[in-house]
PALOVO-936677 format. One record per residue (C-alpha): x negated, y negated, z negated; residue in one letter. Coordinates in steps of 0.2 Angstrom, whole numbers, plus 5000, padded with zeros to 4 digits. Last residue first. Layout:
# PALOVO-936677
XYZA ...
This chain:
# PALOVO-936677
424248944637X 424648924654X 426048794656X 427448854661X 427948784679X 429448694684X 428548524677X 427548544695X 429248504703X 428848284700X 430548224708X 429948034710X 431347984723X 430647874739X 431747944752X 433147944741X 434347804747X 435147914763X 434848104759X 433448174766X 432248164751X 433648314743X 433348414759X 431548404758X 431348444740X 432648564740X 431648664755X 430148624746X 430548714730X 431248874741X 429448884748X 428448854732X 429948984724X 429249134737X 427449064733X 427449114719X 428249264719X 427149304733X 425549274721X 424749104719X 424749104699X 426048984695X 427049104686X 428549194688X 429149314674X 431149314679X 431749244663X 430249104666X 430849054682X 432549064676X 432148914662X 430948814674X 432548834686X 433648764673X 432648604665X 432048584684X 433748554690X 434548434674X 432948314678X 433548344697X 435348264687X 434548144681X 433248064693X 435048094704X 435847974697X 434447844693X 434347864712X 436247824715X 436047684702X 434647604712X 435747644729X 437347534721X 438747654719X 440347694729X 439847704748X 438047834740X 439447914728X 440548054738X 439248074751X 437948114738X 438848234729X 439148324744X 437348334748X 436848404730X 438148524732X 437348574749X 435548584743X 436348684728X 437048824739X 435448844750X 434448864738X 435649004730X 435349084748X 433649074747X 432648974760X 431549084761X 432249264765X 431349344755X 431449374736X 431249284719X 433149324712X 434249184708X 435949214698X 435749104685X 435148964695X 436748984703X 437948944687X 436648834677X 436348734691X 438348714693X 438648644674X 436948554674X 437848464690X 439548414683X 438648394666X 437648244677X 439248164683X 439948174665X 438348094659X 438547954672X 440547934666X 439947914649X 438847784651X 440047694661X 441247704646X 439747664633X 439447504646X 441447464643X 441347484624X 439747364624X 440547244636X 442347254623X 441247214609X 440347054614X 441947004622X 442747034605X 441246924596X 441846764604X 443146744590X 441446674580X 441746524589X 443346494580X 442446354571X 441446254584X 443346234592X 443846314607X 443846254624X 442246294631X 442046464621X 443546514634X 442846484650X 441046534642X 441846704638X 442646724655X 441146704664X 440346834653X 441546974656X 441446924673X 440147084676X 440947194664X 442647194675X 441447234691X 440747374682X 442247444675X 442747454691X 441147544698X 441247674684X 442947734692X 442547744708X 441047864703X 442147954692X 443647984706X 442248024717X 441448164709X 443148244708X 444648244695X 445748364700X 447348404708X 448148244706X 449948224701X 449948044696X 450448064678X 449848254673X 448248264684X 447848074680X 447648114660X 445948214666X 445348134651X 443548054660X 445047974674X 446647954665X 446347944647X 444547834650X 445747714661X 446647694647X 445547654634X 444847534646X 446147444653X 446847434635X 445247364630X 445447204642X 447247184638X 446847184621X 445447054623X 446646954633X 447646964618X 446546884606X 446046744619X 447546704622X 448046684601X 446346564603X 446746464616X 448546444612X 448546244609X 447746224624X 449146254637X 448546234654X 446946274652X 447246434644X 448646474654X 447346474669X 446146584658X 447646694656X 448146704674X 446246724680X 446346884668X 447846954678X 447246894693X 445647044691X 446847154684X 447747154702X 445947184708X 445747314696X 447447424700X 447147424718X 445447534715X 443747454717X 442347484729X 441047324726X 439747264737X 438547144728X 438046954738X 439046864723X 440646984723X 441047074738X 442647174737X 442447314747X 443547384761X 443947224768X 445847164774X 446047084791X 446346884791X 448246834798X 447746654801X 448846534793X 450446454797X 451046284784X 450746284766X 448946374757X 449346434743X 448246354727X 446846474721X 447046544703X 445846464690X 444146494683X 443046374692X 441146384695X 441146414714X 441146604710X 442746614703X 443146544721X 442446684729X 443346784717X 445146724723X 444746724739X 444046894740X 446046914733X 446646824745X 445746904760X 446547094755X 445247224749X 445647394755X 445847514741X 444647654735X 445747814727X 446147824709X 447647884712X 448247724700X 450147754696X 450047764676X 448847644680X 450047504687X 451147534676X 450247494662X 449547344670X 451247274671X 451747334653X 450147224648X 450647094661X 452447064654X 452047114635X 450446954635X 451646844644X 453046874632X 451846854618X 450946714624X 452946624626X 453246674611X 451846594602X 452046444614X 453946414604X 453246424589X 451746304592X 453146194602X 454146204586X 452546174575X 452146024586X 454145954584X 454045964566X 452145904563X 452245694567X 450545624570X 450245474564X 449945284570X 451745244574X 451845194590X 450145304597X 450745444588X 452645434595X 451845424614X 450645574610X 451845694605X 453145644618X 451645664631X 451345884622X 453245894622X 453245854642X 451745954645X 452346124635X 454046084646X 452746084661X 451646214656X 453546344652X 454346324670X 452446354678X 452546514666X 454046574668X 455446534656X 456446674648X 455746644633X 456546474632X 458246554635X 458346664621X 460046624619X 459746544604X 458246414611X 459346304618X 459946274601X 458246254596X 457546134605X 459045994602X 458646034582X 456746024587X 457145854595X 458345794580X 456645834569X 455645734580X 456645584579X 456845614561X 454945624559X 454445464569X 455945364558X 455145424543X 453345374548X 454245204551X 454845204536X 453045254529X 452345114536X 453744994526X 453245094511X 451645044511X 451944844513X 453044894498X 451844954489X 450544814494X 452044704487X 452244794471X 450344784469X 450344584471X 451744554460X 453544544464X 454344414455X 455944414446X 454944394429X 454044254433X 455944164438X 456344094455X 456643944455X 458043844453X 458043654457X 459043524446X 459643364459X 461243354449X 462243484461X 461243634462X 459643684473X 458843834479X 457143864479X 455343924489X 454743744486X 453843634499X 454543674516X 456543634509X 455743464502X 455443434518X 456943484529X 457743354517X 458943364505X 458543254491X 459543244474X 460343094464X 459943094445X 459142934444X 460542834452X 461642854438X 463142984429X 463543074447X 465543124449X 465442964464X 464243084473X 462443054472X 461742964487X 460743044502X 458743034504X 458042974522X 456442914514X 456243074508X 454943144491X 455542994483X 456443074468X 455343224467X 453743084468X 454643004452X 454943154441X 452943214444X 452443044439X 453443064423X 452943234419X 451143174424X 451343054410X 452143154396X 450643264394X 449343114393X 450643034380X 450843174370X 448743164367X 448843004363X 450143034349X 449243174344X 447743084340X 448642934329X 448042744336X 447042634324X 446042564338X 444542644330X 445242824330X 445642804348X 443842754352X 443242904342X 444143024351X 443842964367X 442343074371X 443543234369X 444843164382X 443643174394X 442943344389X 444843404390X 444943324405X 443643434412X 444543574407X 446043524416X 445243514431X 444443674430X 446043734427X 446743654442X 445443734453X 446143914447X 447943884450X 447343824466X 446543994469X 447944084462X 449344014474X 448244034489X 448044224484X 450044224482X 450244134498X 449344274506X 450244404498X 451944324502X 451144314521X 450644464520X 452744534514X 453444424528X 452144514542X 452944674536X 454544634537X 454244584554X 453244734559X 454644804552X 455944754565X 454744804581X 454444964576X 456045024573X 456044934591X 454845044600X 455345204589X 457045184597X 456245144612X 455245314611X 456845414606X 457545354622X 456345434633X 456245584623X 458045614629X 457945564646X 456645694648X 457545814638X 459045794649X 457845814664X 457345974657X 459046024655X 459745984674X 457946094680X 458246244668X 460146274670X 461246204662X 462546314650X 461746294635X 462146114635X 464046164637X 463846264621X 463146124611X 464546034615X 465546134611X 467246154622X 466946244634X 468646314642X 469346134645X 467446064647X 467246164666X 465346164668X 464946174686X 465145994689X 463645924676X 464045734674X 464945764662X 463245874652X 462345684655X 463545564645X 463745684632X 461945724631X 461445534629X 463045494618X 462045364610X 461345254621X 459945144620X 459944994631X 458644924641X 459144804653X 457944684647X 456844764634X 457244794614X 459144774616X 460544784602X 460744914595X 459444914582X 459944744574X 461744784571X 461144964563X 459944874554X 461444764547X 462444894545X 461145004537X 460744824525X 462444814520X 462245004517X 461145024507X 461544884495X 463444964493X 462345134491X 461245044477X 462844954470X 463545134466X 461845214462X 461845074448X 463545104442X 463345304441X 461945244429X 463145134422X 464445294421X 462645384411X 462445254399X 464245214394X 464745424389X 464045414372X 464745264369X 465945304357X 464745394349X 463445274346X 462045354342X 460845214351X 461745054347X 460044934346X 458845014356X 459445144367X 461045064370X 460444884371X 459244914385X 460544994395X 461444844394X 460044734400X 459844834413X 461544864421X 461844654416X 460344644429X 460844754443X 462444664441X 461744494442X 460544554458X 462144644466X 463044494467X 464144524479X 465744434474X 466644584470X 465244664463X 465044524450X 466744544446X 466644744445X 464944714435X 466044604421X 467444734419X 466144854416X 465044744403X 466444704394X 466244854382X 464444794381X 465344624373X 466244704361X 464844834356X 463844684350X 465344614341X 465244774331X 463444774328X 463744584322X 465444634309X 464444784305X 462744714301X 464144604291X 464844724278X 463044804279X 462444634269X 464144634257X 463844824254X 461844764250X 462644614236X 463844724230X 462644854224X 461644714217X 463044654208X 463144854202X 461544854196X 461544674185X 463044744176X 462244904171X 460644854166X 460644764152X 462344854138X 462245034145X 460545054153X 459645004136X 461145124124X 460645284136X 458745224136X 458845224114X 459845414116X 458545464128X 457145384116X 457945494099X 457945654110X 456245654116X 455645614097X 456545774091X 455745894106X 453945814101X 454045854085X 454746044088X 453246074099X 451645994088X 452446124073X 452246254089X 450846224093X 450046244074X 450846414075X 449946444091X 448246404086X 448446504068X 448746634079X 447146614091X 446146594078X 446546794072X 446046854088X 444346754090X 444046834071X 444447014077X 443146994092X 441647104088X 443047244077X 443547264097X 442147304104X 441547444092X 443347504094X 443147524112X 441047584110X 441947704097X 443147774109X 442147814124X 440647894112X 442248014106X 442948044124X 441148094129X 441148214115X 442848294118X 442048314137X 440648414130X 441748504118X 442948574130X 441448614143X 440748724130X 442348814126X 442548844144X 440848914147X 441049034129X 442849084137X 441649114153X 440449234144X 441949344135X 442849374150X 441249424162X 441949594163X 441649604184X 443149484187X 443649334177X 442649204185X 442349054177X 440848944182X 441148914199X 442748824194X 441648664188X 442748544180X 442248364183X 441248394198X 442948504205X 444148364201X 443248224207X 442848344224X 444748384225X 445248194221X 446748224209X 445548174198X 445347984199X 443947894199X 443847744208X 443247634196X 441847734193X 441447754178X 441947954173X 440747984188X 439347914180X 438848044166X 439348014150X 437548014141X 437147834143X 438547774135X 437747834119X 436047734123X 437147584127X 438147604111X 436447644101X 435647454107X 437247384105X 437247454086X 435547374084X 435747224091X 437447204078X 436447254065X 435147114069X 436647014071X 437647054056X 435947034046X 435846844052X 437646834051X 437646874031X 438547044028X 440147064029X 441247094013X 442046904010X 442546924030X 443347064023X 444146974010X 444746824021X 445346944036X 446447044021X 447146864016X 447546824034X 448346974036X 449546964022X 449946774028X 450546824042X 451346984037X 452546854025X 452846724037X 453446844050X 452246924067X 452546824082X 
């Protein structure tokens, strides 16, 4: 702020030179004008100095604004670029010149705006120092208000709110009196067995700590110990009502039908061989019976677990039947409810049309209307009062005759109450109620106890299970041993089910467990059976014993299942040297028909137990490919020469060898509907392994004919090599393959049906002509009728003849013109 005497300088000077101006019409043409030449100035600074980012430590700012290219000091240019940079000097002194103009040109257009806004402010100031003085005179008149009116009247009023709180105290303190009783006062009530009273002091006081003393510190602690309260008199409810169900259980269901608690105590004692000195668990003299002694401990077991499930039953059903018919009554309490509205609104009509009468008598409305509401009170009073004809008199501590109280069976019937001396009945309260929901909850849970009693008996069943079950003694079970525990559990099952209307899951799953093993045991028994009886297969044709020809004779009846023994003496029956299996021979080895009541056991274990159908069914496909696997090693792998000890693998091995898989294929099938018939519509598509293991076991067959073939090929290839088209006829390596071929007859033709032997030999005399056609053609021969020709014509029909010999290929199409090349 410039001083008094500078202000008022400049103010002069502004005065004079506004004095000086020109008119403002001729300062605004001048002033067009000059904008007009400030522009057209501007206008020759180039751009770059306006951008608002301009800044020359910017290398291509820097080099746009001061072209380096231009000087260069070399070559005796000095003089030129001192000219250039003098140049440049005055160009950019110009553009500061235009710049600082146009600013001052701007300026001197807003001096008077400037000078305004100073005499504004001093003005502001005067306006400032005012106000400040009249502030301070009406603090000072407030100060003197508050000091002689208000005071007085603010502090009564003070008073007057401590005095309110004085006594919020006093109550909120009296209140915390009587919820510090409230502990003493539950005991009492406790001790009398009120636990309705207690519940309901609890809840009350609760009520009041989170409501009216909540933050209460000293009672911090009161709502959790009345919590602890509350699950006090729950146990103490608890168990009254254990004792009493514990009473009630006990006692018999059935004449002579008792259940007993020390059931395993009671039958373990009985046991001689177990010496309870030395054993002292209990669960270790269980362990110690033997399969028989605990299966019938189970069975007594079970047996008394379905009586207690009997009467369990029996005591809710009860309870049950006591909540419908408080639902019932409910439903008939509402209905009548319902009528008497009706009633009542009808009444109201009645009353409605005697309105006007009551109005002419000079009577008051509402006093009619009290009198129809006292009236049934009064009527209601008397019918209490002669509700028995065989009523009892008051005591001599009644007041008068009217007040007297009934107790007869009747008035009992009528009212769900309990009366007091003085005749006064207490009902049941609407807030004590249970209401219809509530009840259908507890007519829910009622179910689910019984559902809870079904699942701990089957929990302490799985607990007894499975303590035998430590010693691995289940899995020790054979199968018969195993079916008729599986059956025992399986009835059990059932029995609790039909009792209790649902399927308990602890016991099923341990029986699911415990079947899991058992499939795997029996699944690593036959498995490890079957292995050794290949790592010991010579691969040799076995006689056939009558049980086993049995045994498929009866799969062949329609029923998958192994044959019963027969008892008593039975004629000795002579083994057979082929299996014959629905009118076809079949040469099998020792190990397949062993494999053949191997699979019958499976299907049998399938029927037997259900619930393992499908894990059965998975390892009976393993079994059935480990057979093959195995048997390719050992035959087609040449395996057998380093287990058994055979010298080689002949044509007869192979031919015994297809003919097992054969018979294995053939009840592939049969098995498949056996076990598509007891799964489920879903796991059907488990029925793809047998799809499968038949196309692996026709590859394996498939195999074994083309080695028999490359067996051939290999010996044509050989001799054929060696022929020479010379006398005598037959040739000598004629001669040779007719008895090769002969051999391999004699070791097939008993093994093989005759139309595979012929498809056979189509092959390999297929494999014949490919080699002799090739010598032939090595050796120049051609069908031209020339010795040579008929040299090979001679030693063709030898082979022919001898090759039509052979039993079963009398009608074999050989076709020997393909021997021939054809003439070109």
């Amino acid at each position: 702020i410039l001083p008094p005497k500078n202000r008022i300088k400049r103010e002069k000077i502004h005065e004079r030179c506004k004095n000086i101006c020109p008119p403002k019409d001729t300062f605004e043409r001048t002033l067009l004008h000059t904008h007009d030449k400030s522009r057209t100035d501007l206008e020759q600074v180039p751009k770059i100095f306006m951008k608002p980012d301009f800044a020359l430590d910017d290398s291509l700012t820097f080099n746009s604004v001061l072209p380096w290219s231009h000087f260069n000091t070399a070559g005796g240019k000095g003089n030129r670029d001192a000219a250039s940079s003098k140049l440049l000097q005055e160009k950019l002194s110009h553009y500061l010149d235009i710049v600082e103009v146009n600013i001052a040109h701007q300026i001197s257009l807003r001096s008077e705006a400037f000078f305004h806004a100073m005499t504004s402010q001093h003005e502001l100031q005067d306006y400032l120092k005012k106000t400040s003085q009249a502030v301070k005179m009406l603090r000072d008149k407030i100060a003197q208000i508050d000091k002689v009116m208000c005071e007085g009247s603010l502090h009564i009023l003070r008073l007057a709110l401590t005095r309110n709180n004085c006594v919020k105290v006093y109550n909120k303190l009296k209140l915390m009196a009587t919820v510090h009783q409230t502990q003493p006062t539950v005991q009492v009530l406790l001790s009398t067995s009120e636990f309705v009273g207690a519940l309901d002091l609890i809840a009350t006081t609760q009520e009041v700590l989170q409501q009216e003393l909540q933050g209460i510190h000293s009672f911090r602690h009161l709502g959790s110990q009345l919590c602890e309260l509350e699950k006090l008199i729950d146990k103490m409810m608890i168990a009254e009502f254990s004792t009493y169900s514990h009473s009630d259980l006990n006692r018999p269901l059935e004449d002579d039908c008792q259940v007993l608690e020390e059931c395993v105590i009671n039958k373990v004692s009985q046991i001689e061989e177990i010496d309870t000195d030395v054993v002292v668990k209990l669960a270790d003299q269980m362990r110690m019976l033997n399969f028989p002694q605990w299966f019938e401990l189970l069975k007594d077991i079970f047996s008394k677990f379905t009586i207690f499930l009997q009467r369990v039953k029996a005591t809710l059903n009860i309870i049950h039947s006591v909540v419908l018919s408080v639902l019932d009554k409910n439903q008939r309490t509402r209905e009548l409810e319902e009528i008497s509205q009706q009633k009542n609104a009808a009444k109201d009509n009645s009353l409605d049309t005697e309105v006007a009468y009551l109005i002419h008598e000079g009577m008051f409305i509402s006093d009619a209307f009290s009198e129809g509401e006292i009236t049934p009170v009064a009527v209601d009073t008397n019918s209490q009062r002669n509700a028995s004809p065989n009523s009892e008199p008051c005591s001599s501590d009644s007041v008068s005759e009217p007040e007297c109280t009934t107790d007869s069976s009747s008035s009992k019937e009528q009212t769900a109450s309990s009366a007091i001396p003085g005749g006064v009945d207490i009902l049941v309260s609407e807030d004590m109620r249970l209401t219809d929901s509530e009840l259908g909850k507890l007519a829910n849970n009622i179910q689910e106890l019984l559902y809870s009693a079904s699942d701990i008996c089957h929990d302490r069943a799985v607990k007894f299970l499975m303590s035998r079950a430590k010693d691995g003694f289940l899995e020790k079970l054979n199968s018969m041993e195993f079916i008729t525990l599986s059956r025992l559990m399986e009835t059990f099952i059932l029995d609790t089910e039909q009792i209790c209307g649902r399927k308990s899951m602890s016991l099923l799953g341990a029986l699911q467990s415990q079947a899991n093993k058992f499939v795997n045991r029996f699944h690593e028994e036959r498995k490890t059976k079957l292995s050794l009886l290949l790592d010991n297969e010579r691969w040799k044709q076995a006689d056939v014993p009558a049980e086993f020809q049995d045994l498929v004779d009866s799969i062949s009846d329609g029923k998958i299942a192994l044959p019963e023994k027969k008892s008593g003496a039975t004629e000795e029956r002579k083994p057979a040297e082929v299996l014959i299996v629905e009118g076809q021979q079949y040469a099998v080895v020792g190990t397949v028909l062993l494999l053949i009541r191997i699979i019958l056991e499976y299907c049998q274990c399938v029927d037997n137990i259900p619930s393992v159908t499908t894990d059965m069914l998975t390892r009976l496909s393993d079994l059935l490919k480990y057979f093959n696997s195995r048997s390719c090693q050992l035959v087609l792998g040449a395996g057998a020469l380093q287990v058994v000890g055979l010298k080689t693998i002949t044509t007869k091995n192979l031919a015994l060898s297809s003919r097992c898989l054969q018979l294995i294929v053939h009840y592939i099938p049969v098995i498949r509907a056996h076990f598509e018939a007891r799964l489920p519509p879903k796991q059907y598509s488990m029925l793809r392994h047998f799809d499968h293991i038949t196309k692996d076991y026709h590859d394996h067959i498939a195999e074994i004919s083309a080695k028999l073939v490359a067996i051939m090929d290999s010996l044509f290839d050989k001799l054929l090599s060696k022929y020479e088209v010379k006398a005598p006829v037959p040739s000598a390596c004629f001669r040779n393959i007719c008895k090769q071929m002969t051999k391999m007859h004699e070791a097939i033709f008993d093994l093989l049906p005759e139309e595979q032997t012929q498809m056979l030999f189509l092959r390999i005399n297929a494999s014949y002509k490919l080699h002799l056609k090739k010598q032939l053609s090595h050796l120049n021969v051609i069908n031209d009728g020339g010795p040579q020709n008929g040299l090979v014509t001679a030693d063709v029909a030898f082979y022919t003849g001898n090759l039509q010999a052979l039993k079963g290929l009398k009608d074999l199409d050989l076709n020997m013109a393909e021997i021939w090349e054809q003439k070109r």
